[in-house]
C-alpha positions as CSV (number, residue, x, y, z in Angstrom):
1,X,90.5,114.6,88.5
2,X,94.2,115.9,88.7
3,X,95.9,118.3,86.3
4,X,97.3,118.2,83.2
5,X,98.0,121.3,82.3
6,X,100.7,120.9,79.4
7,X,98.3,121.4,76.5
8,X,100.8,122.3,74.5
9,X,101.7,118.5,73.2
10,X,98.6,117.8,71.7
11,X,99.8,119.3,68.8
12,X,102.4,116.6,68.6
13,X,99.4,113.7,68.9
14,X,99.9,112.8,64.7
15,X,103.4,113.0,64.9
16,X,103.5,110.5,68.1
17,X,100.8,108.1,66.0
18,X,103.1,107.7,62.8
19,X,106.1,106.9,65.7
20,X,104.2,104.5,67.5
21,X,102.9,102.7,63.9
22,X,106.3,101.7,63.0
23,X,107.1,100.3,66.4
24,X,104.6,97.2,65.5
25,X,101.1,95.9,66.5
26,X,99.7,92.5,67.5
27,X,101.8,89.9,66.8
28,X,99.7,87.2,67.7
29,X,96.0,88.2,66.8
30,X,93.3,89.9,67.9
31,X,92.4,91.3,71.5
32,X,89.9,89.2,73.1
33,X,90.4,86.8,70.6
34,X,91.4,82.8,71.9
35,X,95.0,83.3,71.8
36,X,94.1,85.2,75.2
37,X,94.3,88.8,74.4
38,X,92.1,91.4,76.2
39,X,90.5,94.5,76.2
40,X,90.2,97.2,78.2
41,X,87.9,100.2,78.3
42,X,89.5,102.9,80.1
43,X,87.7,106.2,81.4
44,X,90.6,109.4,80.8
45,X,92.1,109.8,77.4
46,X,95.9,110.6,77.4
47,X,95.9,114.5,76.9
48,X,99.4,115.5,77.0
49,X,101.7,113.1,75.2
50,X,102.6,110.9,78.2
51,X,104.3,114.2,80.2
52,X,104.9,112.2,83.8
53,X,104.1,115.4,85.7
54,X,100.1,115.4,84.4
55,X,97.1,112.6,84.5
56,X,98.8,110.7,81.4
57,X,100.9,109.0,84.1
58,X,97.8,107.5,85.3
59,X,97.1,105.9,81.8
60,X,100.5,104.5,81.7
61,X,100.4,102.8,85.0
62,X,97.1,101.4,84.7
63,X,98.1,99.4,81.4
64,X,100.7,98.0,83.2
65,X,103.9,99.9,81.3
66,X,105.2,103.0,84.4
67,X,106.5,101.8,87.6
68,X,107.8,103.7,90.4
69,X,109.7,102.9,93.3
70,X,107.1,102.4,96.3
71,X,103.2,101.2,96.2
72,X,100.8,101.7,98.4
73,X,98.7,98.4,99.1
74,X,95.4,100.9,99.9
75,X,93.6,97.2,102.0
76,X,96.6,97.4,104.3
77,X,97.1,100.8,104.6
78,X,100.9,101.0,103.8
79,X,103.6,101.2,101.4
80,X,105.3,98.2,99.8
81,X,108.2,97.6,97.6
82,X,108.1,98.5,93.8
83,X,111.3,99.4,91.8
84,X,113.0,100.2,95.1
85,X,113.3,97.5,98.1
86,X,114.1,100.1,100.8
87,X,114.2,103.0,102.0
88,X,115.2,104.5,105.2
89,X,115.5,108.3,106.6
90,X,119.6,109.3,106.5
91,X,118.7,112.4,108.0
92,X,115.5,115.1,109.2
93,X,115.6,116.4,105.2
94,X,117.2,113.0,103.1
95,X,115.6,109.7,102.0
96,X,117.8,107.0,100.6
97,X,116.2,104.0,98.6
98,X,117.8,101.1,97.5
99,X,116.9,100.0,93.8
100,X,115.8,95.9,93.0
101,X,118.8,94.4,91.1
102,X,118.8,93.1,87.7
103,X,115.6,95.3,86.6
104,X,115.7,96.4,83.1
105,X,113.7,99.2,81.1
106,X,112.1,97.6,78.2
107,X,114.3,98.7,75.7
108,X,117.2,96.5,77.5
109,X,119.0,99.0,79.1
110,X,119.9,99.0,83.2
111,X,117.7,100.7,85.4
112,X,120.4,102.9,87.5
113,X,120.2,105.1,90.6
114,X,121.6,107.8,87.7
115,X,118.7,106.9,85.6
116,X,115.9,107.2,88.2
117,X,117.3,110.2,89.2
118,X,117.6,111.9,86.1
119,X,113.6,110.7,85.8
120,X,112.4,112.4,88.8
121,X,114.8,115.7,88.0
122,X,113.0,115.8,85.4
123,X,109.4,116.3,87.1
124,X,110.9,119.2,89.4
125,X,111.7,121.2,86.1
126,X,108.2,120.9,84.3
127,X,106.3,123.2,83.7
128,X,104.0,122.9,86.4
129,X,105.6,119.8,87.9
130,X,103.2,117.1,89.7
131,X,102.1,117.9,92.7
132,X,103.5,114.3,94.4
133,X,106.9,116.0,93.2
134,X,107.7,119.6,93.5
135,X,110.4,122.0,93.7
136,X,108.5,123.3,97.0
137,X,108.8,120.1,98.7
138,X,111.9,118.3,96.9
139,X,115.1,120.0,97.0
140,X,117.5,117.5,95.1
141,X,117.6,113.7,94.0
142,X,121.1,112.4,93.5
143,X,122.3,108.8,92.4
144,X,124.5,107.4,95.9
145,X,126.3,104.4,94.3
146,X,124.9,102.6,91.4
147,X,122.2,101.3,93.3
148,X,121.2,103.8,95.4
149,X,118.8,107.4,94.9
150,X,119.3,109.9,97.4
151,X,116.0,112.7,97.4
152,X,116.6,115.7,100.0
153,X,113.9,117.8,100.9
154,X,114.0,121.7,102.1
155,X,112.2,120.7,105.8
156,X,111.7,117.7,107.1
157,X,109.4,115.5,105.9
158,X,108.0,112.2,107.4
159,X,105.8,111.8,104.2
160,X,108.0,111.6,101.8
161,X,108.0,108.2,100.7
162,X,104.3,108.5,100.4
163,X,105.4,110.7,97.6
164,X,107.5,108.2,95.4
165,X,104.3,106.0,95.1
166,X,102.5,108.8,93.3
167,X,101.8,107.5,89.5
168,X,103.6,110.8,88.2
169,X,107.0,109.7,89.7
170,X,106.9,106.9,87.7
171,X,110.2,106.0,86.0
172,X,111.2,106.0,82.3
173,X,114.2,104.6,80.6
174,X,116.6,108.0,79.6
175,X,116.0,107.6,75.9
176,X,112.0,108.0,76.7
177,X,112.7,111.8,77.0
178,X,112.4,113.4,73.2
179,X,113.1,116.8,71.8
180,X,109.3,116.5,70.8
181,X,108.2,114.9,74.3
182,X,107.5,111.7,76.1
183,X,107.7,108.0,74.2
184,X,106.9,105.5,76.3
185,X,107.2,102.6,73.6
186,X,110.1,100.1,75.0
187,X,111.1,102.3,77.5
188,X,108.8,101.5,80.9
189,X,109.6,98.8,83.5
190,X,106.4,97.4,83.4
191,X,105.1,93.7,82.7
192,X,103.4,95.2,79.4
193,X,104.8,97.1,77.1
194,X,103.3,99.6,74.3
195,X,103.9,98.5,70.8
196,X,101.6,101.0,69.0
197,X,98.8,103.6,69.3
198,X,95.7,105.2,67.5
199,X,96.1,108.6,69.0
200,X,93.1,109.4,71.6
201,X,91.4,106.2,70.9
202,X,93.3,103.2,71.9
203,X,97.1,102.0,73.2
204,X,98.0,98.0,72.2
205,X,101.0,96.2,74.1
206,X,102.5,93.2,74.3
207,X,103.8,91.5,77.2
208,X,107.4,91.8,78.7
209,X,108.9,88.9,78.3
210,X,112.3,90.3,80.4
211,X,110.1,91.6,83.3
212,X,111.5,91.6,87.0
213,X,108.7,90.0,88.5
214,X,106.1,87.4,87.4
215,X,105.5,87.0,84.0
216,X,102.0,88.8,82.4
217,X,100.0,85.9,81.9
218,X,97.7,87.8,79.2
219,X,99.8,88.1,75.5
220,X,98.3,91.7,74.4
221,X,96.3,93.9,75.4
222,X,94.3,96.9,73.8
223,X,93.5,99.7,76.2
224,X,90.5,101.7,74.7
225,X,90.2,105.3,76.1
226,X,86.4,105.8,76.5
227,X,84.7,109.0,78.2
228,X,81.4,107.8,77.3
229,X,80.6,105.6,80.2
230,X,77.4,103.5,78.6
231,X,79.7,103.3,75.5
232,X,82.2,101.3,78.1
233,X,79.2,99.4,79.4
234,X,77.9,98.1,76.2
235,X,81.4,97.5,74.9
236,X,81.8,95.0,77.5
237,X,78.0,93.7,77.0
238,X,78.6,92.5,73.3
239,X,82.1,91.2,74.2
240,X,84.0,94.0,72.4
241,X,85.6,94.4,75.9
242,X,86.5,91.9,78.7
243,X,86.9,95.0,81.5
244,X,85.3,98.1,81.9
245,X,86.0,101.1,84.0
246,X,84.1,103.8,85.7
247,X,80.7,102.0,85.4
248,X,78.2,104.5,85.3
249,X,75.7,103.5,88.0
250,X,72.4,103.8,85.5
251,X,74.2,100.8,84.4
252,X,74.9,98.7,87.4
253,X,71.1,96.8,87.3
254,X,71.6,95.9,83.3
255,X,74.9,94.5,83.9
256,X,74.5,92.9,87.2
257,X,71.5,90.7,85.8
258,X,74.0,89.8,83.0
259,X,75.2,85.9,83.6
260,X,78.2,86.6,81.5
261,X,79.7,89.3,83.9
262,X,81.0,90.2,87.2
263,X,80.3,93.8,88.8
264,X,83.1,94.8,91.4
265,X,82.2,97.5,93.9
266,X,84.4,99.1,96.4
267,X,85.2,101.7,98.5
268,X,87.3,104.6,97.3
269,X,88.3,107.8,98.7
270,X,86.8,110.4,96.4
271,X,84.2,112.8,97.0
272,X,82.4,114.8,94.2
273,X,82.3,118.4,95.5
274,X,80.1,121.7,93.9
275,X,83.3,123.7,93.9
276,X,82.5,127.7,94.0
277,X,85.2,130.4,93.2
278,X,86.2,131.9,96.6
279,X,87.4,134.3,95.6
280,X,85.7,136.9,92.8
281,X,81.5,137.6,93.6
282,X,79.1,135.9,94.2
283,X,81.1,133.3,96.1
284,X,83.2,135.6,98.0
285,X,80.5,135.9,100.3
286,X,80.3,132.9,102.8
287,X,77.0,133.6,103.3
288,X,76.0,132.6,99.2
289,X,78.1,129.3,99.6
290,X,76.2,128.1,102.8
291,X,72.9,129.4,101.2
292,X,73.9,127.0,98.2
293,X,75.1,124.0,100.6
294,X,71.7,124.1,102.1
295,X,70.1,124.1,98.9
296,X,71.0,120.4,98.3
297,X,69.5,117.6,98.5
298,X,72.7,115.1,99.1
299,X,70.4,112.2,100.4
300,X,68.3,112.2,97.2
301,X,71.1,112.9,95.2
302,X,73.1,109.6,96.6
303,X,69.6,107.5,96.5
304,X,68.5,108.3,92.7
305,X,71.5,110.0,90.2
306,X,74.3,107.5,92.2
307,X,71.2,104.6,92.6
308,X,72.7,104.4,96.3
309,X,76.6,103.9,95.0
310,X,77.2,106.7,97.1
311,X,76.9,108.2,100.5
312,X,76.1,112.0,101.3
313,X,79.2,114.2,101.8
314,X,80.1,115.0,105.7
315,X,82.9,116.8,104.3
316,X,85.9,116.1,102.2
317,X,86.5,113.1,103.7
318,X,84.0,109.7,104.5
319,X,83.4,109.4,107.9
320,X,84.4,105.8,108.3
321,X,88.4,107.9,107.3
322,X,91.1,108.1,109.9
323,X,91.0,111.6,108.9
324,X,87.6,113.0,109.1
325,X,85.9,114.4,112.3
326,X,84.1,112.6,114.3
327,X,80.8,112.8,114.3
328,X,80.5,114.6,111.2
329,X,77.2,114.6,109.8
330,X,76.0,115.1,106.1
331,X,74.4,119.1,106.0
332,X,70.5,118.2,105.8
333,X,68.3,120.5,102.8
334,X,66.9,123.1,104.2
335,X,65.3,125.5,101.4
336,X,64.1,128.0,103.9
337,X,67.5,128.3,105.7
338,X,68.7,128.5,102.0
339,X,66.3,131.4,101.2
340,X,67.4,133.4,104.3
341,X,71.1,133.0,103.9
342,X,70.4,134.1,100.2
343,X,69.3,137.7,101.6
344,X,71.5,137.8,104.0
345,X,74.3,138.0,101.4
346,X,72.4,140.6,99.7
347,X,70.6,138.6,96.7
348,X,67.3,138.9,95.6
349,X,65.3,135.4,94.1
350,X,65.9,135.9,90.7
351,X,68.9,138.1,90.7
352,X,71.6,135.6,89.9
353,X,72.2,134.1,87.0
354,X,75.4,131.4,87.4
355,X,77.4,128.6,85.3
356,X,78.0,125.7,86.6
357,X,80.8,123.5,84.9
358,X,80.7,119.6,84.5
359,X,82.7,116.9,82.7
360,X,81.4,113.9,80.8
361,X,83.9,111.6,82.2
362,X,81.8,110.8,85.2
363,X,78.5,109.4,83.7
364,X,76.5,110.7,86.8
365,X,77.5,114.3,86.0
366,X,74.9,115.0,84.0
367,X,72.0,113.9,86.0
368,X,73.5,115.3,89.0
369,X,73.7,119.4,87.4
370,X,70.5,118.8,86.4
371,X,69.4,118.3,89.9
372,X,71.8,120.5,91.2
373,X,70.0,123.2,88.8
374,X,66.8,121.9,90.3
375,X,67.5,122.5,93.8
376,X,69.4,126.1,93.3
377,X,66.0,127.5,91.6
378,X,64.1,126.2,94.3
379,X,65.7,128.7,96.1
380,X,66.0,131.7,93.1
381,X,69.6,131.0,92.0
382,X,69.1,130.5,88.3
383,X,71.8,127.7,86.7
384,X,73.2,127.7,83.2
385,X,74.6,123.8,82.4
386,X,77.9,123.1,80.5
387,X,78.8,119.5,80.0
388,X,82.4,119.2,78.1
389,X,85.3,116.6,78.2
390,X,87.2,117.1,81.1
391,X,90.6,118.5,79.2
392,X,87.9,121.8,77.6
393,X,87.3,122.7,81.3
394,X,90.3,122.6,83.3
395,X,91.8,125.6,82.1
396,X,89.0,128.0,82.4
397,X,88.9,126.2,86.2
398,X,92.6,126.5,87.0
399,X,92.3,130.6,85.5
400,X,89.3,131.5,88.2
401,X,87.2,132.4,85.2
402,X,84.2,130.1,86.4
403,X,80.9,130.2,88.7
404,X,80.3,127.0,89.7
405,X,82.2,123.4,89.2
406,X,81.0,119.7,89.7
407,X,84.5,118.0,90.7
408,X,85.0,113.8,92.0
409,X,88.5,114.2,93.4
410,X,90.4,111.4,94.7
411,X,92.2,112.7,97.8
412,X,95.2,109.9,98.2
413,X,95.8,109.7,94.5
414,X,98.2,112.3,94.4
415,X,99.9,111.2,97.3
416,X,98.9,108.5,99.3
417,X,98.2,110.7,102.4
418,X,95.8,113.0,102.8
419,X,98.1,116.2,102.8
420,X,98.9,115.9,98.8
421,X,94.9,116.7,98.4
422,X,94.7,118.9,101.2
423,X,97.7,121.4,99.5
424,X,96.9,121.5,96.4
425,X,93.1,122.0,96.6
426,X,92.9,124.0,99.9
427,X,96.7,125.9,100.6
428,X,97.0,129.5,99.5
429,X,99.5,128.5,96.1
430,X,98.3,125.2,96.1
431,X,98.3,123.6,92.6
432,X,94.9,122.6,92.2
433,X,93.5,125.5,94.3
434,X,90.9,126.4,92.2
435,X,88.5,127.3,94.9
436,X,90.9,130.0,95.0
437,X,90.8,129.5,99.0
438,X,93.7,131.1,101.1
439,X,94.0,130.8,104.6
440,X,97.7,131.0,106.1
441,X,96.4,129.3,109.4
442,X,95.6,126.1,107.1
443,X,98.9,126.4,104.9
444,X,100.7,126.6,108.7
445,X,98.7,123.7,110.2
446,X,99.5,122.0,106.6
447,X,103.1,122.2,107.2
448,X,103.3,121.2,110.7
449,X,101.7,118.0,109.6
450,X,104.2,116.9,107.0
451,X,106.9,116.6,109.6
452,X,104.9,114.8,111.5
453,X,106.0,111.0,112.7
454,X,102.8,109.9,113.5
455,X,99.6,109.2,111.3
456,X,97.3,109.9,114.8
457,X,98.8,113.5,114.7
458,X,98.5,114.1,111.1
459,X,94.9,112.6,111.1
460,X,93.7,115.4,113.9
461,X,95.2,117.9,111.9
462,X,93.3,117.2,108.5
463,X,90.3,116.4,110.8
464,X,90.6,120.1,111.7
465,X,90.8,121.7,108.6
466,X,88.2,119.2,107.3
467,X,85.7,120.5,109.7
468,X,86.5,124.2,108.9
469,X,86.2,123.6,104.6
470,X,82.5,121.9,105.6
471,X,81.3,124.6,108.2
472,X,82.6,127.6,105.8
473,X,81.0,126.0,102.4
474,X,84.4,126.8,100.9
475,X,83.2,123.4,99.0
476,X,80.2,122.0,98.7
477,X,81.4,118.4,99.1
478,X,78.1,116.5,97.9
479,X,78.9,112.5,98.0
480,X,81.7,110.3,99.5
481,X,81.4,108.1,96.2
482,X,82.6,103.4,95.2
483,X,83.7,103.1,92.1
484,X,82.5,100.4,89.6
485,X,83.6,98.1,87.1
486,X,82.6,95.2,85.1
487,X,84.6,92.4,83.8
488,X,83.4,89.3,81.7
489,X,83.8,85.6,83.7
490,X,86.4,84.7,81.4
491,X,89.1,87.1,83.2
492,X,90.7,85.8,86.4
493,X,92.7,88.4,88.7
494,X,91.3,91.7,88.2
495,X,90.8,94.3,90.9
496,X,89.6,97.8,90.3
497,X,91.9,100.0,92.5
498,X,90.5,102.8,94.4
499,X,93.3,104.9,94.0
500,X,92.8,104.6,89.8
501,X,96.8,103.8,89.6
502,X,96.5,99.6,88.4
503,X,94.2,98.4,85.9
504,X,96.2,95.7,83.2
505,X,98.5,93.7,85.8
506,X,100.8,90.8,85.5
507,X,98.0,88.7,87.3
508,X,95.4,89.2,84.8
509,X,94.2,85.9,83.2
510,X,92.1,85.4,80.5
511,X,90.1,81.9,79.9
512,X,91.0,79.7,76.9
513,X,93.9,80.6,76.4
């Protein structure tokens, strides 16, 4: 899960719903309905009134309205064209890319090179701007020519195109930018468009009928934001829903036997991690975090809470990864190693008494800090359980005020290279660092990667600090997880992307219609 840290819009959520009402709602009948509307079921609510630089630029790409200037086709392993055709390197620290012609934001004005740049600006003076996009990375984005965006950074960067497919660099028409925050309504590039919204339950939108590319096929859609994952399952069961996200994998069986549905399963790089706090006790101790690591049973833990969905951790990243070591192997339980490493960092059985965070976003979280509970008191380590939505934890993780933290982290979301994840979790005033881990022999071999030409090069170096996270337990990384989802027969063209950026898509199809 990636931050979104500016809280301080929620307050604005009423005044955003009695915006959005007056913009309009279906105009042609109900989702789902013969006319060929769908709905969704979607997994993250929007938390932070649409701000670009947090996770609610997720939501608005996966419902088809953001766009930004690359994509990264995950099968083939590259970037591809989006809002920009091209890009090249004008020098070791500036990127040019050349904008598609005739593309127009859905409120009919031009998209510009001044536009997109005023856009991604934007991002670099948030708050706590996105960690695709920051002012430690990006030193300026200027408009060429009418057509073309200029983006400098401070040291030379071979990744940063990589960067401009990140969801949070998405681009929004100028008038999207209010005194009271982001409006997205009319003002993407998307094939869909929003038309209205009940605020933290659903979005509806309507197609763009002056899109650049192929028409939507699908009229409107209602995206439903969902935490519950069984309430997304049985949504879709009784029809409510034609596609479902995040399928918990209690569910799979049900559905699978199901004649009216199709289950997709695929790989995706994410690995759910026990995160400990580095750096305040009992964590601080490396001798604690191993005695937890050996604590766990990761091959029961993949077989019965993920009902073999998932594979036990070797480290951050899957083994099959250009980027992981070789060889790797998943750490195997071993309660009396556990008990010895225990003593060795100076606890007693029975002396601690810890917390262990976990959000009800991903179904399996509960069963799996029940087990993990389970496996620390084998051991002496007693665990206190707190199950929350994801947006009640985050700040209490992002402060250091927490024991332990169950975490499924997607490492090319951010950026579609492993070094977005890598900073931001693992570098000393990285923005997601909340294993509060600082090592200025990682931030060094960090940086030395980003102006690296070659993947090979870059792949040994994450290899190498992937190997030192695993052998130090600064995580303990506990499955490399698939994700699941479910769509009824009816709907033609869906694909659940690993990298959680595409969900509603121009190709979507919808029978009877």
């Amino acid at each position: 899960m990636r931050s979104s840290r500016l809280v301080r819009y929620a307050a604005l959520t009423a005044a955003t719903a009695l915006a959005l009402a007056g913009c309009g709602t279906f105009e042609n009948g109900s989702p789902g309905g013969a006319d060929g509307g769908l709905v969704i079921n979607l997994q993250f609510t929007p938390k932070s009134h649409y701000a670009l630089e947090t996770d609610d630029a997720l939501v608005l790409s996966q419902v088809g309205c953001l766009e930004t200037l690359l994509t990264y086709d995950a099968g083939a392993s590259e970037l591809k064209p989006m809002l920009a055709t091209s890009w090249q390197q004008s020098s070791p620290t500036s990127w040019d890319f050349k904008l598609r012609e005739n593309v127009k934001f859905q409120d009919g004005t031009d998209l510009t090179a001044a536009a997109v740049a005023d856009s991604l600006r934007r991002l670099l003076k948030a708050e706590a701007p996105p960690r695709a996009f920051t002012p430690k990375v990006i030193a300026g984005v200027d408009a060429l020519d009418p057509s073309t965006v200029r983006i400098t950074t401070g040291k030379p960067s071979a990744l940063l195109p990589f960067r401009l497919a990140s969801a949070n660099t998405g681009i929004l028409a100028p008038a999207a930018y209010t005194d009271s925050g982001i409006d997205p309504v009319r003002h993407c590039t998307g094939p869909y468009t929003p038309v209205s919204e009940a605020p933290s339950q659903s979005m509806t939108l309507e197609r763009n009928a002056n899109y650049w590319g192929p028409p939507a096929a699908v009229s409107h859609v209602e995206a439903r934001f969902t935490p519950e994952g069984t309430t997304r399952a049985t949504q879709l069961q009784t029809g409510e829903s034609q596609i479902a996200l995040g399928i918990p994998a209690t569910k799979l069986a049900e559905l699978r036997s199901n004649s009216e549905l199709a289950v997709t399963e695929a790989f995706t790089p994410r690995t759910t991690g026990l995160y400990f706090n580095n750096s305040r006790a009992p964590f601080d101790k490396p001798e604690l975090r191993k005695a937890v690591q050996a604590a766990l049973d990761l091959g029961a833990i993949a077989t019965s809470v993920y009902d073999n969905g998932a594979k036990p951790a070797v480290g951050p990243f899957s083994p099959d990864e250009a980027w992981a070591p070789r060889g790797a192997k998943p750490p195997a339980q071993d309660v009396a190693k556990a008990k010895k490493l225990l003593a060795d960092a100076g606890y007693a059985p029975g002396q601690l008494k810890l917390t262990l965070l976990a959000y009800a976003e991903r179904p399996e979280f509960g069963d799996l800090a029940a087990v993990v509970q389970a496996n620390l008191a084998a051991i002496g380590i007693t665990v206190e359980v707190r199950m929350s939505d994801y947006s009640a934890i985050e700040p209490t993780l992002l402060d250091g005020n927490y024991d332990l933290a169950l975490l499924s982290r997607n490492h090319l979301t951010d950026i579609a290279d492993p070094i977005g994840y890598l900073t931001a979790d693992y570098s000393c005033n990285g923005g997601f660092n909340i294993s509060k881990f600082c090592d200025p022999a990682v931030d060094a071999a960090l940086d030395s990667a980003n102006a690296m030409a070659t993947p090979d090069e870059r792949n040994a170096v994450y290899a190498d600090i992937a190997r030192q996270l695993e052998d130090n337990a600064v995580t303990a990384f506990v499955v490399h997880e698939q994700t699941f989802a479910a769509h009824r027969n009816s709907v033609r063209g869906f694909v659940d992307d690993p990298m959680a950026r595409y969900a509603v898509t121009n190709s979507l199809t919808v029978a009877n219609q």
